[in-house]
Kinemage of the C-alpha trace (Angstrom):
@kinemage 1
@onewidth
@group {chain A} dominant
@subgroup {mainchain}
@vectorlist {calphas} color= white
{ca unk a 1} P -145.350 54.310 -116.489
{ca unk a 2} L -147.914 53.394 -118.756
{ca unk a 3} L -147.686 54.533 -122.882
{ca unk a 4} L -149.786 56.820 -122.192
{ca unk a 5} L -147.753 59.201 -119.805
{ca unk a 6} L -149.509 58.056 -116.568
{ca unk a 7} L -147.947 56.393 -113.441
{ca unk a 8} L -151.522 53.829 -111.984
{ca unk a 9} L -153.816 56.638 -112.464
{ca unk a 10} L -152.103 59.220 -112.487
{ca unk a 11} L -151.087 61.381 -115.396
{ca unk a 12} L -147.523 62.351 -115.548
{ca unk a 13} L -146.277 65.313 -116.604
{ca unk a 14} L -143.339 65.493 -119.114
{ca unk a 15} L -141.143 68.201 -119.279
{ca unk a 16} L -141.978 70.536 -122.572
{ca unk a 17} L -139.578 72.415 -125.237
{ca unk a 18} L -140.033 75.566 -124.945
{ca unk a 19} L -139.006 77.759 -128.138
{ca unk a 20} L -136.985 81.103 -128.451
{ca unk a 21} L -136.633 83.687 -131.125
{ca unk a 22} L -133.085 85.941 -131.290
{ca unk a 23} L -132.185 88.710 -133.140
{ca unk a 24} L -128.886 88.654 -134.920
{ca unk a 25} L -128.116 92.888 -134.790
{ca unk a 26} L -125.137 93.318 -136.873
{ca unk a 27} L -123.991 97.372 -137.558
{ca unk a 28} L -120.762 98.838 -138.774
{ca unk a 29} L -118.625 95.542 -137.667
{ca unk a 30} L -120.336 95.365 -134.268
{ca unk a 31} L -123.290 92.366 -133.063
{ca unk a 32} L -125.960 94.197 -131.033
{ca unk a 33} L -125.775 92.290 -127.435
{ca unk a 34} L -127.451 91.761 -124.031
{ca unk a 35} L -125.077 91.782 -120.969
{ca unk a 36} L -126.358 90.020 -118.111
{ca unk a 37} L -125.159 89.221 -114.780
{ca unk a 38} L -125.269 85.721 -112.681
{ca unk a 39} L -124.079 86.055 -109.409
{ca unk a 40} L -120.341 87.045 -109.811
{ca unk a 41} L -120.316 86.136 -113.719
{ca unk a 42} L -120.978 88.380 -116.655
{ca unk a 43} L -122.361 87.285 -120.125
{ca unk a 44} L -123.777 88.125 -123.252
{ca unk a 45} L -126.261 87.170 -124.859
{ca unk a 46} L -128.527 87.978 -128.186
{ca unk a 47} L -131.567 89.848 -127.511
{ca unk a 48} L -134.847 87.774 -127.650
{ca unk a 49} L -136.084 85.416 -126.014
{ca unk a 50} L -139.643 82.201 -125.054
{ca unk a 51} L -142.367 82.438 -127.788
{ca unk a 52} L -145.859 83.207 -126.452
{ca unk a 53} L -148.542 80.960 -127.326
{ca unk a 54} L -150.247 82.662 -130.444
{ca unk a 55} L -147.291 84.580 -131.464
{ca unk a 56} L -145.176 83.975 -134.342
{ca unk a 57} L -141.446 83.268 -134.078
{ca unk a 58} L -141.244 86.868 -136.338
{ca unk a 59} L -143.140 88.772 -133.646
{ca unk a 60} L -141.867 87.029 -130.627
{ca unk a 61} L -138.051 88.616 -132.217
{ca unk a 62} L -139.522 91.915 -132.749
{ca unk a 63} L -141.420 91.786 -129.130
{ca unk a 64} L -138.604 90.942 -126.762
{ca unk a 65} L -136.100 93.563 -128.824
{ca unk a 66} L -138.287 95.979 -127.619
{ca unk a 67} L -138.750 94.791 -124.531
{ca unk a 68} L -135.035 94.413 -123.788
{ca unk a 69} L -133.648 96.979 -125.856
{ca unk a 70} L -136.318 99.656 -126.282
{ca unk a 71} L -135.244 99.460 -130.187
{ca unk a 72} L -137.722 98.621 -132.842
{ca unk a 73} L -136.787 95.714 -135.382
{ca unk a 74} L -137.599 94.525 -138.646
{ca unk a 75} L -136.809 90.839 -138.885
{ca unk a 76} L -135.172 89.565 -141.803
{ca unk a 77} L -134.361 86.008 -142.933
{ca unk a 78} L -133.722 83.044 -140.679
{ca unk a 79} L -130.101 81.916 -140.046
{ca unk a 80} L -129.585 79.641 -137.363
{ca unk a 81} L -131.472 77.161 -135.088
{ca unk a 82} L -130.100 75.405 -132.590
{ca unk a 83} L -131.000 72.788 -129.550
{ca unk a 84} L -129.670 73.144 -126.347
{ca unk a 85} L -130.202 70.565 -124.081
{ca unk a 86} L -129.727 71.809 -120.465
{ca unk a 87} L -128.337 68.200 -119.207
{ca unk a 88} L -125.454 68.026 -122.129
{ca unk a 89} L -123.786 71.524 -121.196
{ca unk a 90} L -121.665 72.999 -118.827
{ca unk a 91} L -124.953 74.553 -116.331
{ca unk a 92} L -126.601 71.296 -116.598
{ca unk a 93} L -126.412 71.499 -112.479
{ca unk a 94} L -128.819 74.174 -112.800
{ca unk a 95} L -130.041 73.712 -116.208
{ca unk a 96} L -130.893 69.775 -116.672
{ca unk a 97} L -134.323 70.293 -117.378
{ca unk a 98} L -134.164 72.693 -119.652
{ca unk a 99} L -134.650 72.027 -123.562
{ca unk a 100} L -135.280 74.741 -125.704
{ca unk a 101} L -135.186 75.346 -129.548
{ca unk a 102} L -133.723 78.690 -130.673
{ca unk a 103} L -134.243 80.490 -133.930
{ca unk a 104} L -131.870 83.505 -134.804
{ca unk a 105} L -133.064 85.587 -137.303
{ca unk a 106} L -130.891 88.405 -139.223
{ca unk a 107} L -132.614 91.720 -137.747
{ca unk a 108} L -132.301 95.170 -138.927
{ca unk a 109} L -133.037 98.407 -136.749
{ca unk a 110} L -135.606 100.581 -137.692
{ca unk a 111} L -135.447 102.524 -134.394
{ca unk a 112} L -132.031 103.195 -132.369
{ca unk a 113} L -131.107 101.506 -129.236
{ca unk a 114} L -132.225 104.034 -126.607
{ca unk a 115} L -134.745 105.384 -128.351
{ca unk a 116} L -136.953 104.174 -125.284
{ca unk a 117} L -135.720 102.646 -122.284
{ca unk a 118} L -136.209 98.482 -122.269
{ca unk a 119} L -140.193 98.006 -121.251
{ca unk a 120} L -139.075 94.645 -119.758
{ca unk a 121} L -135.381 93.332 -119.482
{ca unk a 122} L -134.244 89.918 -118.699
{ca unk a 123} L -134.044 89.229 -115.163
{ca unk a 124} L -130.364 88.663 -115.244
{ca unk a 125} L -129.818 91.870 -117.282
{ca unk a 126} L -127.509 94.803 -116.286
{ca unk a 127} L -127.067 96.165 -119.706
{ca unk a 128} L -126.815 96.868 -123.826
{ca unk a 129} L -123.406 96.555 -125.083
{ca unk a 130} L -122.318 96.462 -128.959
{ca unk a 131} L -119.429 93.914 -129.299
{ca unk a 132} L -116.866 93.899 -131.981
{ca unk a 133} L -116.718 91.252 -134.473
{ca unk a 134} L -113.987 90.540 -135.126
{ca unk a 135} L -113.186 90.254 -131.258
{ca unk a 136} L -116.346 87.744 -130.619
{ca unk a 137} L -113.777 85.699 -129.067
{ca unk a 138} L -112.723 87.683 -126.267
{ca unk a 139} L -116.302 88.166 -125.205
{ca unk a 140} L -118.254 85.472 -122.590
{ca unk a 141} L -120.946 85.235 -125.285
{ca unk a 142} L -123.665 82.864 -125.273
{ca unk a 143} L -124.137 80.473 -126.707
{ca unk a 144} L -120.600 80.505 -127.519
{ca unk a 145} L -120.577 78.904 -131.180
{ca unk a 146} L -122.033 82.682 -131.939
{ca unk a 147} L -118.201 83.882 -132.338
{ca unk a 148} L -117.221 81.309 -135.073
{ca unk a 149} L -120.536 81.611 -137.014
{ca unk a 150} L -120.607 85.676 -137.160
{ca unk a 151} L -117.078 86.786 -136.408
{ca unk a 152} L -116.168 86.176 -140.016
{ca unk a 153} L -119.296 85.581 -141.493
{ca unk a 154} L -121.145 81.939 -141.543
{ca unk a 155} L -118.444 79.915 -142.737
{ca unk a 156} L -120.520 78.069 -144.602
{ca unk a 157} L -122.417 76.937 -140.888
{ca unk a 158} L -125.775 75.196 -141.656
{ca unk a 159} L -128.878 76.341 -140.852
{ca unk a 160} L -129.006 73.859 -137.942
{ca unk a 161} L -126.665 74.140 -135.701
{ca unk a 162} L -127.055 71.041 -133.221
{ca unk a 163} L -127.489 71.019 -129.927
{ca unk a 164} L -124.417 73.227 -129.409
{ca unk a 165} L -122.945 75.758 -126.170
Protein backbone atom coordinates (compact mmCIF):
# COMPACT_ATOMS: atom_id res chain seq x y z
CA UNK A 1 0.00 0.00 0.00
CA UNK A 2 1.04 3.15 -1.25
CA UNK A 3 0.86 6.64 1.23
CA UNK A 4 -1.78 7.43 -0.36
CA UNK A 5 -4.33 4.63 0.71
CA UNK A 6 -4.16 2.69 -2.62
CA UNK A 7 -3.02 -0.96 -3.21
CA UNK A 8 -1.33 -0.62 -7.51
CA UNK A 9 -4.25 1.32 -8.58
CA UNK A 10 -6.51 0.74 -6.54
CA UNK A 11 -7.84 2.92 -3.77
CA UNK A 12 -8.27 1.29 -0.48
CA UNK A 13 -10.74 1.88 1.76
CA UNK A 14 -9.98 2.47 5.50
CA UNK A 15 -12.27 1.78 8.04
CA UNK A 16 -13.93 5.27 9.48
CA UNK A 17 -14.85 6.47 13.24
CA UNK A 18 -18.02 6.84 13.42
CA UNK A 19 -19.31 9.25 16.35
CA UNK A 20 -22.21 8.85 18.96
CA UNK A 21 -24.08 11.22 21.15
CA UNK A 22 -25.76 9.76 24.72
CA UNK A 23 -27.92 11.18 27.01
CA UNK A 24 -27.04 10.94 30.65
CA UNK A 25 -31.06 10.92 32.19
CA UNK A 26 -30.63 11.17 35.82
CA UNK A 27 -34.25 11.62 38.03
CA UNK A 28 -34.98 11.12 41.67
CA UNK A 29 -31.75 8.68 42.18
CA UNK A 30 -32.54 6.69 39.03
CA UNK A 31 -30.29 6.87 35.28
CA UNK A 32 -32.86 6.78 32.45
CA UNK A 33 -31.77 3.42 30.41
CA UNK A 34 -32.22 1.37 27.20
CA UNK A 35 -32.59 -2.46 27.70
CA UNK A 36 -31.67 -4.40 24.82
CA UNK A 37 -31.47 -7.93 24.01
CA UNK A 38 -28.55 -10.06 22.09
CA UNK A 39 -29.43 -13.40 21.56
CA UNK A 40 -29.80 -14.91 25.13
CA UNK A 41 -28.07 -11.73 26.86
CA UNK A 42 -29.69 -8.64 28.26
CA UNK A 43 -28.06 -5.12 28.55
CA UNK A 44 -28.38 -1.64 29.09
CA UNK A 45 -27.44 0.90 27.58
CA UNK A 46 -27.80 4.99 27.49
CA UNK A 47 -30.16 6.24 25.02
CA UNK A 48 -28.55 7.83 21.86
CA UNK A 49 -26.79 6.82 19.49
CA UNK A 50 -24.36 7.50 15.30
CA UNK A 51 -24.36 11.27 14.40
CA UNK A 52 -25.85 12.06 10.98
CA UNK A 53 -23.85 13.94 8.65
CA UNK A 54 -25.04 17.67 9.13
CA UNK A 55 -26.28 17.20 12.55
CA UNK A 56 -24.79 18.45 15.61
CA UNK A 57 -23.68 16.18 18.46
CA UNK A 58 -26.64 18.41 20.55
CA UNK A 59 -29.32 17.36 18.06
CA UNK A 60 -28.12 13.94 17.26
CA UNK A 61 -28.80 13.46 21.60
CA UNK A 62 -32.07 15.07 21.37
CA UNK A 63 -32.98 13.00 17.97
CA UNK A 64 -32.31 9.43 18.98
CA UNK A 65 -34.06 10.16 22.69
CA UNK A 66 -36.95 10.57 20.80
CA UNK A 67 -36.53 8.07 18.63
CA UNK A 68 -35.84 5.45 21.30
CA UNK A 69 -37.69 6.77 24.06
CA UNK A 70 -40.54 8.85 22.63
CA UNK A 71 -39.36 11.55 25.41
CA UNK A 72 -38.30 14.99 24.44
CA UNK A 73 -34.81 16.30 25.82
CA UNK A 74 -33.06 19.34 26.48
CA UNK A 75 -29.34 18.69 26.43
CA UNK A 76 -27.26 20.15 28.95
CA UNK A 77 -23.47 20.26 29.39
CA UNK A 78 -21.00 17.67 28.15
CA UNK A 79 -19.57 15.11 30.63
CA UNK A 80 -17.88 12.31 29.23
CA UNK A 81 -16.23 11.09 25.97
CA UNK A 82 -14.89 8.06 25.50
CA UNK A 83 -13.14 5.66 22.66
CA UNK A 84 -14.00 2.30 22.28
CA UNK A 85 -12.07 0.36 20.14
CA UNK A 86 -14.00 -2.79 19.04
CA UNK A 87 -10.59 -5.00 18.78
CA UNK A 88 -9.41 -4.07 22.60
CA UNK A 89 -12.78 -5.32 24.33
CA UNK A 90 -14.44 -8.26 25.28
CA UNK A 91 -16.92 -8.45 21.64
CA UNK A 92 -13.93 -7.75 19.65
CA UNK A 93 -14.99 -11.30 17.83
CA UNK A 94 -17.83 -9.45 16.57
CA UNK A 95 -16.80 -5.99 17.11
CA UNK A 96 -13.01 -5.61 15.73
CA UNK A 97 -13.81 -3.16 13.31
CA UNK A 98 -15.61 -1.04 15.11
CA UNK A 99 -14.19 2.43 16.47
CA UNK A 100 -16.43 4.89 17.61
CA UNK A 101 -16.17 8.15 19.71
CA UNK A 102 -18.96 8.72 22.25
CA UNK A 103 -20.07 11.96 23.82
CA UNK A 104 -22.48 11.80 26.92
CA UNK A 105 -24.11 14.78 27.62
CA UNK A 106 -26.13 15.59 31.02
CA UNK A 107 -29.88 15.64 29.60
CA UNK A 108 -32.92 16.87 31.22
CA UNK A 109 -36.63 15.80 30.26
CA UNK A 110 -38.86 18.20 29.05
CA UNK A 111 -41.44 15.57 28.00
CA UNK A 112 -42.07 12.15 30.03
CA UNK A 113 -41.00 8.82 28.88
CA UNK A 114 -44.16 7.49 27.22
CA UNK A 115 -45.42 10.44 26.26
CA UNK A 116 -45.21 8.87 22.62
CA UNK A 117 -44.22 5.51 21.84
CA UNK A 118 -40.26 5.27 20.48
CA UNK A 119 -40.55 6.44 16.53
CA UNK A 120 -37.47 4.20 15.97
CA UNK A 121 -35.77 1.88 18.65
CA UNK A 122 -32.49 0.22 18.45
CA UNK A 123 -32.57 -2.95 16.73
CA UNK A 124 -31.51 -4.88 19.73
CA UNK A 125 -34.10 -3.07 21.92
CA UNK A 126 -36.85 -4.77 24.03
CA UNK A 127 -37.37 -1.96 26.39
CA UNK A 128 -37.12 1.46 28.79
CA UNK A 129 -36.09 0.70 32.20
CA UNK A 130 -35.02 3.38 35.00
CA UNK A 131 -32.10 1.86 37.03
CA UNK A 132 -31.16 2.77 40.50
CA UNK A 133 -28.04 4.48 41.25
CA UNK A 134 -26.85 3.52 43.71
CA UNK A 135 -27.31 -0.20 42.41
CA UNK A 136 -25.43 0.63 38.88
CA UNK A 137 -23.45 -2.27 39.81
CA UNK A 138 -25.84 -4.95 39.77
CA UNK A 139 -27.01 -3.91 36.35
CA UNK A 140 -25.23 -5.41 32.81
CA UNK A 141 -24.77 -1.75 31.82
CA UNK A 142 -22.84 -0.61 28.99
CA UNK A 143 -20.28 0.56 28.76
CA UNK A 144 -19.67 -0.61 32.14
CA UNK A 145 -17.32 2.28 33.60
CA UNK A 146 -21.00 4.13 33.60
CA UNK A 147 -21.57 2.60 37.29
CA UNK A 148 -18.36 4.09 38.88
CA UNK A 149 -18.67 7.50 37.12
CA UNK A 150 -22.58 8.14 38.04
CA UNK A 151 -23.35 5.78 40.89
CA UNK A 152 -21.86 8.27 43.29
CA UNK A 153 -21.37 11.09 41.26
CA UNK A 154 -18.08 11.67 38.91
CA UNK A 155 -15.51 11.03 41.31
CA UNK A 156 -13.60 13.47 40.06
CA UNK A 157 -13.56 11.20 36.39
CA UNK A 158 -12.15 13.41 33.55
CA UNK A 159 -13.84 14.49 30.80
CA UNK A 160 -12.09 11.81 28.70
CA UNK A 161 -12.54 8.73 29.63
CA UNK A 162 -10.13 6.48 27.39
CA UNK A 163 -10.88 3.92 25.40
CA UNK A 164 -12.72 2.14 28.22
CA UNK A 165 -15.68 -1.07 28.44
Amino acid sequence: MTAEGTVGEQPVKKPRVKTSAKAIIIEDGRLLAIRKRDGEHTFYALPGGTQEHGETLPEAVVREVREETGASAEVGALRHVRDYVGAHHEFADRQGNLHRVEFWFECRLIAPVGTEPPAHPDGRQVGIEWLELDKLGDYPLYPSVLARTLAGGDGGVPVYLGDVN
